[in-house]
C-alpha positions as CSV (number, residue, x, y, z in Angstrom):
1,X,83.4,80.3,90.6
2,X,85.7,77.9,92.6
3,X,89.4,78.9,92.3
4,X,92.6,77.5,93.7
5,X,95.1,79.7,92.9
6,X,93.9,83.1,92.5
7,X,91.7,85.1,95.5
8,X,89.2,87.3,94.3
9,X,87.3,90.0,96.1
10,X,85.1,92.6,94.5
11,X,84.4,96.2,96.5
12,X,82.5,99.4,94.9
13,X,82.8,98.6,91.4
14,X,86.8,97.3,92.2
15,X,87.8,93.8,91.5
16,X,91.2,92.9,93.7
17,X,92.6,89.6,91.9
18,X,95.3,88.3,94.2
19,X,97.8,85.6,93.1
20,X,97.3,83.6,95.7
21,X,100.6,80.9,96.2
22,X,103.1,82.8,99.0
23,X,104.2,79.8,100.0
24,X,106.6,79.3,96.7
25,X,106.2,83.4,95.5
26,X,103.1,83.1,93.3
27,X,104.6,81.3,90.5
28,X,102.0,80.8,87.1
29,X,101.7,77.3,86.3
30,X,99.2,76.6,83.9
31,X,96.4,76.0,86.1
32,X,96.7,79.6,87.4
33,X,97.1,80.7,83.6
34,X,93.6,79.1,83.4
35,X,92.2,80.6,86.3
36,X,93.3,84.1,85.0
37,X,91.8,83.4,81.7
38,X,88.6,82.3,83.6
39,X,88.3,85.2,86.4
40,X,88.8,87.7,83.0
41,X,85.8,86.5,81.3
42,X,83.6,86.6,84.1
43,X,84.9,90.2,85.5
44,X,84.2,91.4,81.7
45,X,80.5,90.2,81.9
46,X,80.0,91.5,85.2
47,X,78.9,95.0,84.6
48,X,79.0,95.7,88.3
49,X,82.8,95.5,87.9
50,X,84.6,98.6,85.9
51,X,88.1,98.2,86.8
52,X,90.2,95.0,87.8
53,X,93.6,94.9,89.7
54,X,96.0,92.0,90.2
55,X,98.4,92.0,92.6
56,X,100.0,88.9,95.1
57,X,99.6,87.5,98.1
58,X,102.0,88.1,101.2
59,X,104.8,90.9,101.6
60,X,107.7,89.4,99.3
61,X,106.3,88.6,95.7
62,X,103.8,89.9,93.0
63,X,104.7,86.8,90.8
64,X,108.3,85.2,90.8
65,X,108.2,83.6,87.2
66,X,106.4,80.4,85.7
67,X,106.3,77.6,88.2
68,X,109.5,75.7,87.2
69,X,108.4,72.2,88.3
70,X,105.2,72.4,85.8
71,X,107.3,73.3,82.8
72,X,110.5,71.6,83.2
73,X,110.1,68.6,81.6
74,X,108.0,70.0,78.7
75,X,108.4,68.7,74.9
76,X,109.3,71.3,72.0
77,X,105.2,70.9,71.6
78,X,104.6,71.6,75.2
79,X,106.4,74.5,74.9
80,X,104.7,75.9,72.0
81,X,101.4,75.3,74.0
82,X,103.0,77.0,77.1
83,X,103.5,80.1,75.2
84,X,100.5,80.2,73.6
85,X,98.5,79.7,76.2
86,X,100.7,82.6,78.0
87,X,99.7,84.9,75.0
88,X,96.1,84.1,75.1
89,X,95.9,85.2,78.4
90,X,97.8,88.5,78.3
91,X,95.9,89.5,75.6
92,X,92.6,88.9,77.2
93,X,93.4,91.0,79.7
94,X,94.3,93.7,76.9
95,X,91.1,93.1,75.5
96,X,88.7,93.8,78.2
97,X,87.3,97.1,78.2
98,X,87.5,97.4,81.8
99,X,91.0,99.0,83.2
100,X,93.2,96.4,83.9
101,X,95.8,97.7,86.8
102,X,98.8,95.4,88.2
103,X,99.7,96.6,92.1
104,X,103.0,94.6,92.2
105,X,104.2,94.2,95.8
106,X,107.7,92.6,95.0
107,X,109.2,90.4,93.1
108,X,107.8,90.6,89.4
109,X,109.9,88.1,87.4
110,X,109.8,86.4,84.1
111,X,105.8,85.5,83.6
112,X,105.1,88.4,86.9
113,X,106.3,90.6,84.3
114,X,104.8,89.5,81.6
115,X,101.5,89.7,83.3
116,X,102.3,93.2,84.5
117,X,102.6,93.9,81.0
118,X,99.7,92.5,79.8
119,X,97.7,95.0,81.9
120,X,96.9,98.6,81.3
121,X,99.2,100.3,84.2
122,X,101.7,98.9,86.5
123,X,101.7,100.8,90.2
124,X,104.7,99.5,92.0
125,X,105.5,99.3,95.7
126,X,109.4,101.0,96.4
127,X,110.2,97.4,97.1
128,X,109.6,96.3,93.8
129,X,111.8,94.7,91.3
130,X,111.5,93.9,88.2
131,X,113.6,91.1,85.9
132,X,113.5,88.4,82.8
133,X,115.8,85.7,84.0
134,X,114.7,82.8,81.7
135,X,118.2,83.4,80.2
136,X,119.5,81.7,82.9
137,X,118.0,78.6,83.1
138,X,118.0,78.4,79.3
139,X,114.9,79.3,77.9
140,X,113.7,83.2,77.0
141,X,111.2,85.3,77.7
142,X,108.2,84.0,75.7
143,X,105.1,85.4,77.0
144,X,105.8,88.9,76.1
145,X,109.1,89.9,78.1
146,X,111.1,90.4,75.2
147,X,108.8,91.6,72.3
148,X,106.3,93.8,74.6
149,X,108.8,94.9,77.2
150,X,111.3,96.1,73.8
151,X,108.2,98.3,72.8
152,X,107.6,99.3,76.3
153,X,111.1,100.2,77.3
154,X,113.3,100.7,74.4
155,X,115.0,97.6,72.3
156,X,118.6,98.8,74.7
157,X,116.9,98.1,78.2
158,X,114.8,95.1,76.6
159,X,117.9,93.4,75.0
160,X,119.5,94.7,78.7
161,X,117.1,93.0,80.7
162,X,116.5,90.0,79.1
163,X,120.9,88.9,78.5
164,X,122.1,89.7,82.0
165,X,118.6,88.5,83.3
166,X,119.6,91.3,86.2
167,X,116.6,92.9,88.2
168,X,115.9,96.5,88.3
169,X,114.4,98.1,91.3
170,X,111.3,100.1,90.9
171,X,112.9,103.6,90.6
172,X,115.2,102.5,88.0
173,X,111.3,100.8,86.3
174,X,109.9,104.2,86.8
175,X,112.6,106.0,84.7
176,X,112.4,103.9,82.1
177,X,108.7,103.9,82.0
178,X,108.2,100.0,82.8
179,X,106.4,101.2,86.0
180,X,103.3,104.0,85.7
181,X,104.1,105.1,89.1
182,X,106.2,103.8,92.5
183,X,104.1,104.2,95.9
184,X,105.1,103.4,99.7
185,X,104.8,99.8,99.7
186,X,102.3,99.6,102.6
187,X,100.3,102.5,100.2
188,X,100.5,100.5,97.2
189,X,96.7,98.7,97.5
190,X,95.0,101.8,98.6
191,X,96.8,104.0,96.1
192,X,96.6,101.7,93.2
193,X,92.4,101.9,93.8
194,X,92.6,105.7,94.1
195,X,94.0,105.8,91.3
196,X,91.0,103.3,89.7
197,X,88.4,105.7,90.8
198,X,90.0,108.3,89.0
199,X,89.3,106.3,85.9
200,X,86.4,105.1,87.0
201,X,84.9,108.8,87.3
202,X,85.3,109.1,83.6
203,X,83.5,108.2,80.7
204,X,82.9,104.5,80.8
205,X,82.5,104.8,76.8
206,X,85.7,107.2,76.6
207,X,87.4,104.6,78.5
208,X,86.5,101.7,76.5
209,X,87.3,103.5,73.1
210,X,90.8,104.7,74.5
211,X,91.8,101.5,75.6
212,X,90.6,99.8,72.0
213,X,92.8,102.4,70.2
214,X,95.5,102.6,72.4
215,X,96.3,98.6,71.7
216,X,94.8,98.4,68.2
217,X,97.3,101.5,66.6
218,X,100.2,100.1,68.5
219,X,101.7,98.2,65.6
220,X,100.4,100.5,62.9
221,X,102.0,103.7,61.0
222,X,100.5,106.8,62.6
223,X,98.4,107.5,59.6
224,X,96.3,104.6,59.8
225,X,95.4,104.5,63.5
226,X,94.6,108.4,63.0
227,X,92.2,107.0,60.8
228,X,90.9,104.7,63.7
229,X,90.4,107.6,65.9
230,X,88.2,109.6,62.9
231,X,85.8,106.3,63.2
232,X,85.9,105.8,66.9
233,X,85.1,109.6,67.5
234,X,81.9,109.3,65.7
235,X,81.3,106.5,68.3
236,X,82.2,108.6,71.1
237,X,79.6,111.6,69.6
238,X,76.8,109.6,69.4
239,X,76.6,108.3,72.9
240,X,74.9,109.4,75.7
241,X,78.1,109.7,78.0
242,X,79.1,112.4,75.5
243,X,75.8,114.3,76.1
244,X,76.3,114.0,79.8
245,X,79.6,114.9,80.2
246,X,79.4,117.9,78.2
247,X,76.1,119.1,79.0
248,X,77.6,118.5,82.7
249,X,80.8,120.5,82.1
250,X,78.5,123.8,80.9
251,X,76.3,123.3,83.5
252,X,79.5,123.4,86.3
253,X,78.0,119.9,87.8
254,X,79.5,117.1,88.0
255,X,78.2,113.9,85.3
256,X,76.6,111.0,85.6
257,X,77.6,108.7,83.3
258,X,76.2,105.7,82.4
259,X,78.2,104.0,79.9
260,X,75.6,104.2,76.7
């Protein structure tokens, strides 16, 4: 797979996807959106792979935004296309049934946050900061920083965010759950992949069927993704992982899961 943008690197089961443009921040322009889209599919197939972080290259940014110069002559139809495109990606990456993890290193503005939010947890270094500033160059938010980040944070701290387009730091992120955790930054890769091998010690089925219901209910009454999780725990006790795991816990050994 030739990229441009993005580095990869795969390591025991861990794929490390790096923005890869320091030298202007690690905008998204749409190429990168593409390469995203591309690296998602193929880390999905791979079943070598079972869990996926993105983080950005050098010591200052995660991602700084969209990449101005590729969007600021756009029509009113380029723009729909831009957003769409921004959503399809997002929510590929809520799709896959591999834990999706952003390590963001810095700045994580506009479409940084946006793709922080389109993964499963965001481990931030204590130099983090977080912000939707397309307010100030007259556009919004479109890729998810105001409608996920108001069901993420709160509609006060969304509307917040996205009118003064004023950062938050990662502390102020973790308090107002935006950020899963905050880590020394020079901590942040090596604790962001602890914390994958947690997940990855668990069920590979459980994990799958948590992260289906998780995004599926999100936008339902309680009552109807109860009914989700009646259907998906038959699923989950006709597999062989349950077997394992249980069979392992009365046994006092530690399982062996193989995802089946």
């Amino acid at each position: 797979m030739e990229l441009k943008n993005l580095k990869l690197e795969v390591e025991d089961g861990i794929a490390v996807v790096t923005v890869n443009r320091p030298e202007s921040l690690n905008p998204l322009n749409r190429e990168t959106m593409g390469e995203i889209q591309q690296v998602a599919q193929a880390l999905e197939e791979d079943g070598s792979v079972k869990a996926v972080i993105f983080t950005g290259a050098g010591d200052k940014s995660f991602v700084a935004g969209a990449d101005i110069k590729d969007v600021k002559d756009l029509t009113a139809l380029g723009g729909l296309d831009l957003v769409t495109m921004g959503h399809r990606t997002f929510e590929q990456l809520n799709r896959m049934t591999k834990p999706v993890i952003a390590a963001v290193n810095g700045y994580c503005f506009g479409g940084g946050l946006e793709l922080a939010m389109g993964c499963d947890f965001i481990i931030a270094s204590e130099r983090a900061s977080f912000g939707v500033p397309e307010a100030k160059i007259g556009v919004f938010a479109g890729w998810g920083g105001v409608q996920r980040l108001a069901r993420r944070v709160g509609t006060a701290w969304a509307i917040q965010m996205n009118m003064t387009g004023d950062p938050i730091d990662a502390q102020t992120a973790l308090r107002i759950n935006l950020a899963n955790l905050v880590v020394p930054h020079d901590q942040l890769l090596a604790e962001t992949k602890k914390i994958a091998r947690r997940i990855m010690a668990n069920a590979p089925v459980a994990i799958r069927l948590i992260k289906s219901l998780v995004y599926a209910g999100e936008g339902m009454p309680v009552a109807n993704a109860l009914v989700m999780d009646v259907h998906a725990a038959g699923v989950a006790f006709s597999t062989a992982d349950q077997r394992e795991g249980m069979n392992a816990f009365v046994e006092k050994r530690k399982p062996n899961f193989q995802g089946k």
